[in-house]
C-alpha positions in Angstrom: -31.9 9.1 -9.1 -31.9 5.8 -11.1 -34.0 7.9 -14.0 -31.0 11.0 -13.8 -28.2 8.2 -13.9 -29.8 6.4 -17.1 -29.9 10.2 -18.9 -26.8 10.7 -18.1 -25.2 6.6 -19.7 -27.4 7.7 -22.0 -25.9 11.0 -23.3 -22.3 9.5 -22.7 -23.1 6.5 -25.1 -24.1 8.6 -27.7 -21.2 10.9 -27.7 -18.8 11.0 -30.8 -16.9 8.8 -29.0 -19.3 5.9 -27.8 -20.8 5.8 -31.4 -17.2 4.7 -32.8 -17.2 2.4 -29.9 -20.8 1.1 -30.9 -19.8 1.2 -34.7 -16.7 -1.0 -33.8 -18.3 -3.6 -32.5 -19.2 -5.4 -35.2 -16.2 -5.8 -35.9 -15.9 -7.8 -32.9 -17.5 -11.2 -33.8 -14.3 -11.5 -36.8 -11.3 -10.6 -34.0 -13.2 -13.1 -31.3 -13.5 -16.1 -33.4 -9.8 -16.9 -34.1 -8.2 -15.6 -31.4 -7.2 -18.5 -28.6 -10.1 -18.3 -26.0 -9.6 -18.2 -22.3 -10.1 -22.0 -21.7 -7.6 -22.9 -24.2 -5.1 -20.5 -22.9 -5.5 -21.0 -19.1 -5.3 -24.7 -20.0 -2.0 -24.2 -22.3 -0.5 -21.5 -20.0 -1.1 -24.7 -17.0 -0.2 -27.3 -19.0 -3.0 -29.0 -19.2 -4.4 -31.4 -21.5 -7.4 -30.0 -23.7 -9.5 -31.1 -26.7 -12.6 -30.0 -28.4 -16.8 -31.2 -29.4 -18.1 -29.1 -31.6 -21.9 -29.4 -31.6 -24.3 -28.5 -34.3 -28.0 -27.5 -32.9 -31.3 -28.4 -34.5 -31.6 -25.1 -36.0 -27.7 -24.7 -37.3 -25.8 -22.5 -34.7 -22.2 -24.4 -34.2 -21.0 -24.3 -30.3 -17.7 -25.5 -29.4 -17.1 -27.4 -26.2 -14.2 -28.3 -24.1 -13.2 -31.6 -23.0 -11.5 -32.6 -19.8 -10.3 -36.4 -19.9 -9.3 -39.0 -17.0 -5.6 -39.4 -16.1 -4.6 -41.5 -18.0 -5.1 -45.3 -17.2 -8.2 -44.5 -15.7 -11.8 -45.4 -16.9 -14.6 -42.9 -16.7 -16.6 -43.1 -13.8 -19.5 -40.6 -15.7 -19.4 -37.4 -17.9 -20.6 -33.5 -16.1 -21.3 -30.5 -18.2 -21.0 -27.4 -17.1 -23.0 -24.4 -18.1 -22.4 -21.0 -17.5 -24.4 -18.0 -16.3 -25.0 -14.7 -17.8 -22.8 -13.0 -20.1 -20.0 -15.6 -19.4 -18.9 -18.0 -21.3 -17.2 -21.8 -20.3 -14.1 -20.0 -18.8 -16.3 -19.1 -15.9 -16.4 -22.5 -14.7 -12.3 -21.5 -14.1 -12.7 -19.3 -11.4 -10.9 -20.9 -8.8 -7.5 -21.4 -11.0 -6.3 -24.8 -10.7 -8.8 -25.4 -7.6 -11.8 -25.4 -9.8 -14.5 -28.2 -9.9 -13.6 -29.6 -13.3 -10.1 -30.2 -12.5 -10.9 -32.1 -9.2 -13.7 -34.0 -11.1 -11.2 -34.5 -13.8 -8.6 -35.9 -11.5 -11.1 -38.3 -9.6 -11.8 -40.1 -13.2 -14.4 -37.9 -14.4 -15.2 -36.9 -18.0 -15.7 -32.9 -18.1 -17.2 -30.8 -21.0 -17.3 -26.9 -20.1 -20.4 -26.0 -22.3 -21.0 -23.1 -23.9 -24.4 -21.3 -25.5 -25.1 -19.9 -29.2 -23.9 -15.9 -29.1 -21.2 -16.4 -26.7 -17.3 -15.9 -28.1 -17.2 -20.1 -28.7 -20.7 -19.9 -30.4 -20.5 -18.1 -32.8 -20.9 -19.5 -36.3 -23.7 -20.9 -38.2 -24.5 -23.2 -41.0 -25.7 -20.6 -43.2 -25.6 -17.2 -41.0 -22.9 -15.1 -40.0 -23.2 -12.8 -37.0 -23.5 -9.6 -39.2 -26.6 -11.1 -39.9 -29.4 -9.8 -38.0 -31.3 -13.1 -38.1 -28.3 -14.9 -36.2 -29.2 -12.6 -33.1 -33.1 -13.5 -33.2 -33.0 -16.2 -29.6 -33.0 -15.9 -26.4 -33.0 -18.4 -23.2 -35.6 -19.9 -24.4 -33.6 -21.6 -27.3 -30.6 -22.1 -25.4 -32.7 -24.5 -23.3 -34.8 -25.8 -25.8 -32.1 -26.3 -28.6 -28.3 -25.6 -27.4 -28.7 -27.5 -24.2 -30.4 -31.2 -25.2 -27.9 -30.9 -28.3 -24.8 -30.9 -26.0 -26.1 -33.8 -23.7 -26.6 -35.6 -26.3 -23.5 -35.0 -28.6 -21.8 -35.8 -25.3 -23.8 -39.6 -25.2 -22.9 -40.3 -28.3 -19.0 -39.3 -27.4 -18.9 -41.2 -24.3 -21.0 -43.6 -24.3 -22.3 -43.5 -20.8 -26.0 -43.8 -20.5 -26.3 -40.3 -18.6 -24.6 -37.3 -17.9 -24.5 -34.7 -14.9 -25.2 -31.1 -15.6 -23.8 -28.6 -13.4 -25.3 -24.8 -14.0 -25.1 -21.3 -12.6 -27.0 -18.6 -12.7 -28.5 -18.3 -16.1 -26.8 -22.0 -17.0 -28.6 -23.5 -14.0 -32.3 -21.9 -15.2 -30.6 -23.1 -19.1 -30.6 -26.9 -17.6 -34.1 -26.7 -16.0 -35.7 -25.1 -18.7 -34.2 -27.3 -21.4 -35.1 -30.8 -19.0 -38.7 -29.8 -18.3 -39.1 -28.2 -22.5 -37.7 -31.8 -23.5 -38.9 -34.6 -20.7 -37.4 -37.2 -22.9 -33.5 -36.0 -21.8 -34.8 -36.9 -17.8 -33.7 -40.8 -18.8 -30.4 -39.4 -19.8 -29.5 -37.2 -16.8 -28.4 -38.6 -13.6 -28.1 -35.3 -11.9 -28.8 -31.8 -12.2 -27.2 -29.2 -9.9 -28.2 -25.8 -9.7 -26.1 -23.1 -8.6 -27.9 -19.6 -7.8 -30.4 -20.2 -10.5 -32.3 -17.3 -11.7 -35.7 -18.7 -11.3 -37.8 -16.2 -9.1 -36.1 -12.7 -9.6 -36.7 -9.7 -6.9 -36.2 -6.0 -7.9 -33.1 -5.0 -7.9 -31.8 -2.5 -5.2 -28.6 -2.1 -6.3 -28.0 1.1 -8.5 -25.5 -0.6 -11.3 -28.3 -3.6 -11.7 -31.0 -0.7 -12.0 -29.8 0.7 -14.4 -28.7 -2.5 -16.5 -32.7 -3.4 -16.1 -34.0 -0.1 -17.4 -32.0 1.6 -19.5 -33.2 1.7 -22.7 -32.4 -1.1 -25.5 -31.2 1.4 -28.6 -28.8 2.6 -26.5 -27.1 -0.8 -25.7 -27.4 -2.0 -28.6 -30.6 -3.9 -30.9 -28.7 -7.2 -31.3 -26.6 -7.8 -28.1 -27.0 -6.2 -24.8 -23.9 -4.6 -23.3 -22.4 -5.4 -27.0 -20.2 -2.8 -26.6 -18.4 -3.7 -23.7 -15.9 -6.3 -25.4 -14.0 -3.5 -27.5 -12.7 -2.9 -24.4 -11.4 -6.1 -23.6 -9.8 -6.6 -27.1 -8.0 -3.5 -26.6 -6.6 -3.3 -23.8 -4.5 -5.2 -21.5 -6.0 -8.0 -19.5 -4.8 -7.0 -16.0 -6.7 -3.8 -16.7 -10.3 -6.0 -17.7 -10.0 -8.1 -14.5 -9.6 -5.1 -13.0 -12.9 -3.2 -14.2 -14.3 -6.5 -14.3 -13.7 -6.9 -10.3 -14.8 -3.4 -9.6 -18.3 -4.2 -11.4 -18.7 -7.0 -9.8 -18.4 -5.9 -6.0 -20.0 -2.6 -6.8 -23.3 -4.5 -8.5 -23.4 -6.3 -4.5 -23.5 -9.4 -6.4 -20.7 -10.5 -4.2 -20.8 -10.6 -0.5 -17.5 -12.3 0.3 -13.9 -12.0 -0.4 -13.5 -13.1 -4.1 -10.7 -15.0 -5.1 -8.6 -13.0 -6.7 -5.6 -15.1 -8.0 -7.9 -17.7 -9.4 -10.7 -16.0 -10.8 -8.1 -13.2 -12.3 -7.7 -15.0 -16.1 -11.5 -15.8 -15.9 -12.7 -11.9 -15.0 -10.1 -10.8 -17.9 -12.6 -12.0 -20.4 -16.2 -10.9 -18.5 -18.2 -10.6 -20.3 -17.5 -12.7 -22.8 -21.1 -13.9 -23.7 -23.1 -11.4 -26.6 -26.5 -11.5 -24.3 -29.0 -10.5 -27.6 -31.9 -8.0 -26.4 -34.4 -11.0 -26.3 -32.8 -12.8 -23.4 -33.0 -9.1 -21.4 -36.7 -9.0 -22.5 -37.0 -12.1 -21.3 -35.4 -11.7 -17.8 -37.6 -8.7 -17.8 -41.0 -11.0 -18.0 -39.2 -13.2 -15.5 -39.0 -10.7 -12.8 -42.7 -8.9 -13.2 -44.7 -12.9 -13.5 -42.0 -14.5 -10.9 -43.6 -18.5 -10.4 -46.2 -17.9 -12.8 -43.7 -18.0 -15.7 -42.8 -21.3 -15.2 -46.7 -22.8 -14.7 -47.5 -25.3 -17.4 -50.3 -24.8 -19.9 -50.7 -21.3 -22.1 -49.7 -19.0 -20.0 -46.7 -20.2 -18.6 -43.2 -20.9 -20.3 -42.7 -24.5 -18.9 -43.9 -26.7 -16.8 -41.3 -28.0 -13.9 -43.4 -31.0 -12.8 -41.9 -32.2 -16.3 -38.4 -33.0 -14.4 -37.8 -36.1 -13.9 -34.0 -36.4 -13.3 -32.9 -35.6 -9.3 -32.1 -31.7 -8.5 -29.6 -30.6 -5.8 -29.5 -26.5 -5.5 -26.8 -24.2 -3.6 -28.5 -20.6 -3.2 -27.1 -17.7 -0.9 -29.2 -16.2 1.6 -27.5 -12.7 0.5 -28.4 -13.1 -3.2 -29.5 -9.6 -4.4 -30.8 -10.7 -7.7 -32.9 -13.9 -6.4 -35.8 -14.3 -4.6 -34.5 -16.8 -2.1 -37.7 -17.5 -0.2 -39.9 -18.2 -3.9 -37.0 -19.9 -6.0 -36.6 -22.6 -2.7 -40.6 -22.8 -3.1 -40.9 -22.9 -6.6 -38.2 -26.3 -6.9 -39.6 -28.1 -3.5 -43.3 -27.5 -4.9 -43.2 -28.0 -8.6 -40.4 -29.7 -9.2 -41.2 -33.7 -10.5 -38.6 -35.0 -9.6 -36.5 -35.9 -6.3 -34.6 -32.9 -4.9 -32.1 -34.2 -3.3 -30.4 -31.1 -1.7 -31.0 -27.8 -0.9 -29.1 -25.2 0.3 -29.5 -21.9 1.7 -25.7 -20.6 2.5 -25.8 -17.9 5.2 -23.4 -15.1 4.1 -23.3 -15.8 0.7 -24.1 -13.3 -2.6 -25.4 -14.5 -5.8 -21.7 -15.2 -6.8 -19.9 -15.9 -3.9 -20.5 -19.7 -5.1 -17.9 -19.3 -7.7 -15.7 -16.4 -7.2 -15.2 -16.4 -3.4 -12.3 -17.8 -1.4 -14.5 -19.2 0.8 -16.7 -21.3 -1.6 -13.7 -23.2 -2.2 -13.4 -24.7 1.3 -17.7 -24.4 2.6 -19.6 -25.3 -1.2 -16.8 -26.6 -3.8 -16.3 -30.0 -1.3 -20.1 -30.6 -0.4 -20.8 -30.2 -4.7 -18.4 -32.7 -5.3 -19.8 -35.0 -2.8 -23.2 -35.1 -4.7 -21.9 -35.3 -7.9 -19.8 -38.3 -6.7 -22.7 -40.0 -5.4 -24.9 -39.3 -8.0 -22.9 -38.6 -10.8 -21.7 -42.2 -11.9 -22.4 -43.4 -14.9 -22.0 -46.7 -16.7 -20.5 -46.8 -20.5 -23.1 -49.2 -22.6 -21.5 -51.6 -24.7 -20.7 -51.6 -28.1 -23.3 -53.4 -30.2 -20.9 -56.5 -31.9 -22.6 -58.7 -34.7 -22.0 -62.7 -33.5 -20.8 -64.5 -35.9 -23.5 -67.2 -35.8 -26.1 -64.6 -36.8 -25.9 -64.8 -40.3 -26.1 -68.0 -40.7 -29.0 -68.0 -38.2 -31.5 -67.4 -41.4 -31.7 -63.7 -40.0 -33.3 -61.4 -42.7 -31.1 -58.9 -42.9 -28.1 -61.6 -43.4 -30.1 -63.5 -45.9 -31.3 -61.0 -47.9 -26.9 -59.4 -48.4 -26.2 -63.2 -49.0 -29.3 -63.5 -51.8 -28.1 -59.6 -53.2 -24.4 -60.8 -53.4 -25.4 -63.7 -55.6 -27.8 -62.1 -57.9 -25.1 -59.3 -58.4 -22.3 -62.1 -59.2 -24.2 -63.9 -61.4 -25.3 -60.7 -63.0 -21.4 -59.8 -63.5 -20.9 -63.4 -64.9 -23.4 -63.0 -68.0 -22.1 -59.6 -68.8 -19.2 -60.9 -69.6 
């Protein structure tokens, strides 16, 4: 069945039709990059107050984040990022309107970025590559975590000052964190807290027909650079109420939601799904995931990274009715390999992979117990700017000494020239 339904895509796709929509794609990456994203107009339409960190990774790709501040009057009790899951970008973090997590963080006197990843519609420019470029497209996962997720922590340490940050991730952003602490164990003295939210750790095969087919339908047909590439036409094109529409209607038929979703607040966020360009790699990738399960994340050769490498506390929210996630192996793999203290875990009865962010209930049964954690765990102190004393100089220290000697060597040399 699965084999007769991925002929059939197949033969659609490649219609007259579905090759304009293909060819039209790259056009795409030009419309997406200067028109107002959907954090920046959910937080204009709302009124709320929004500025920008632009971050530049090790290897040139430019990412744009948003930044929540306090109220004003009130000092910053610690920084969060939040990271987003697959083929989303930083307005998933949204999804409950005005209810969300980063405005109550915000409120309570925390500093909030809402991160974002190279190849998603706020990242993508680079240094010296442009997205027609096929060479732009060549990462996966494995570079978000290892370059795009230590450069926003520590852009955002240098912004703030605080000596450590909170990470919250979902999905793909939660496995982004994980990977990216245990690929660079010198960011666990910078990280007070990492939350995972359904991470995709230990992947199960997928019952559900729509996933299916997403997992084994061939790559040419979706597209060599990004997966699914083609589905943003439609969102540029046509109305917004009609993308959260189709957007909703994928997202209960996939069974990736178990529980009412939250319509009203989640509407704005689902009219730009997906609005991350997933490149072929990362599918590859999730692909290895699911056939090696644990042993992809043993240290040594033959795994990708090794988890007793974290350091920082982990608290994890999973749902026993996750379709994509092993539960049962995921709980395992953090409990038995992780290095550092896990401090919660949670196995929600009733809940689908994303219930945790789109469902009314996760408002009221997760959103509350998340803040909690982060509240307790999540402070961070602002270190002190380093001041000069004025007795220094005359101390005899060498580096005063040696401007005084310069000074007067270069005034007597401008007193014989002349």
């Amino acid at each position: 069945m699965l084999e007769l339904l991925s002929s059939l895509l197949s033969a659609i796709l490649w219609s007259p039709f579905s090759l304009c929509l293909l060819m039209a794609k790259f056009h795409v990456f030009s419309i997406r990059r200067h028109r107002p994203g959907p954090v920046e107009h959910f937080c204009s339409k709302h009124g709320v107050p929004l500025s920008h960190s632009t971050v530049t990774t090790r290897d040139g790709y430019i990412i744009k984040m948003q930044k929540l501040c306090p109220p004003p009057g009130k000092t910053s009790r610690g920084a969060v990022l939040f990271i987003h899951g697959m083929f989303e970008s930083s307005a998933m973090s949204l999804s409950h309107g005005m209810d969300s997590l980063p405005f109550i963080l915000q409120k309570r006197g925390f500093t909030v970025y809402l991160g974002n990843v190279r190849g998603n519609i706020y990242g993508l420019n680079h240094e010296t590559l442009s997205p027609w470029d096929d060479e732009f497209w060549n990462f996966s996962m494995r570079e978000h975590a290892k370059e795009d997720f230590p450069a926003m922590v520590k852009a955002i340490l240098r912004e703030t000052r605080h000596e450590k940050v909170s990470v919250y991730g979902t999905s793909q952003g939660a496995l982004v964190s994980l990977m990216g602490t245990a690929k660079n164990p010198s960011l666990n003295k910078s990280l007070s807290l990492l939350v995972a939210v359904s991470p995709a750790l230990v992947l199960r095969p997928p019952t559900n027909p729509l996933v299916s087919l997403v997992f084994t339908m061939d790559e040419t047909i979706l597209g060599e650079r990004q997966y699914l590439s083609f589905a943003t036409f439609f969102q540029i094109f046509i109305p917004d109420f009609v993308a959260s529409f189709v957007a909703f209607a994928a997202l209960e038929a996939s069974g990736m939601a178990a529980k009412e979703i939250d319509r009203a607040g989640a509407r704005e966020v689902m009219a730009s799904t997906p609005s991350g360009f997933l490149p072929t790699r990362s599918m590859r990738m999730y692909k290895d995931i699911l056939e090696r399960g644990p042993a992809f994340y043993e240290g040594g050769a033959g795994g990708e990274c090794d988890f007793g490498k974290i350091s920082a506390p982990v608290a994890c929210w999973m749902g026993k009715l996750d379709c994509v996630l092993d539960v049962e192996r995921s709980v395992a793999l953090l409990r038995d390999t992780c290095g550092g203290e896990v401090v919660r875990m949670e196995v929600l009865e009733g809940y689908g992979h994303c219930d945790m962010w789109y469902s009314k209930a996760s408002k009221r049964e997760v959103t509350g117990d998340i803040l909690k954690v982060i509240e307790e765990r999540g402070g961070s102190a602002v270190r002190p700017r380093l001041r000069m004393s004025p007795d220094k100089g005359k101390a005899g220290g060498a580096g005063g000494g040696r401007s005084r000697s310069r000074s007067r060597s270069k005034s007597k040399t401008r007193e014989r020239s002349s």
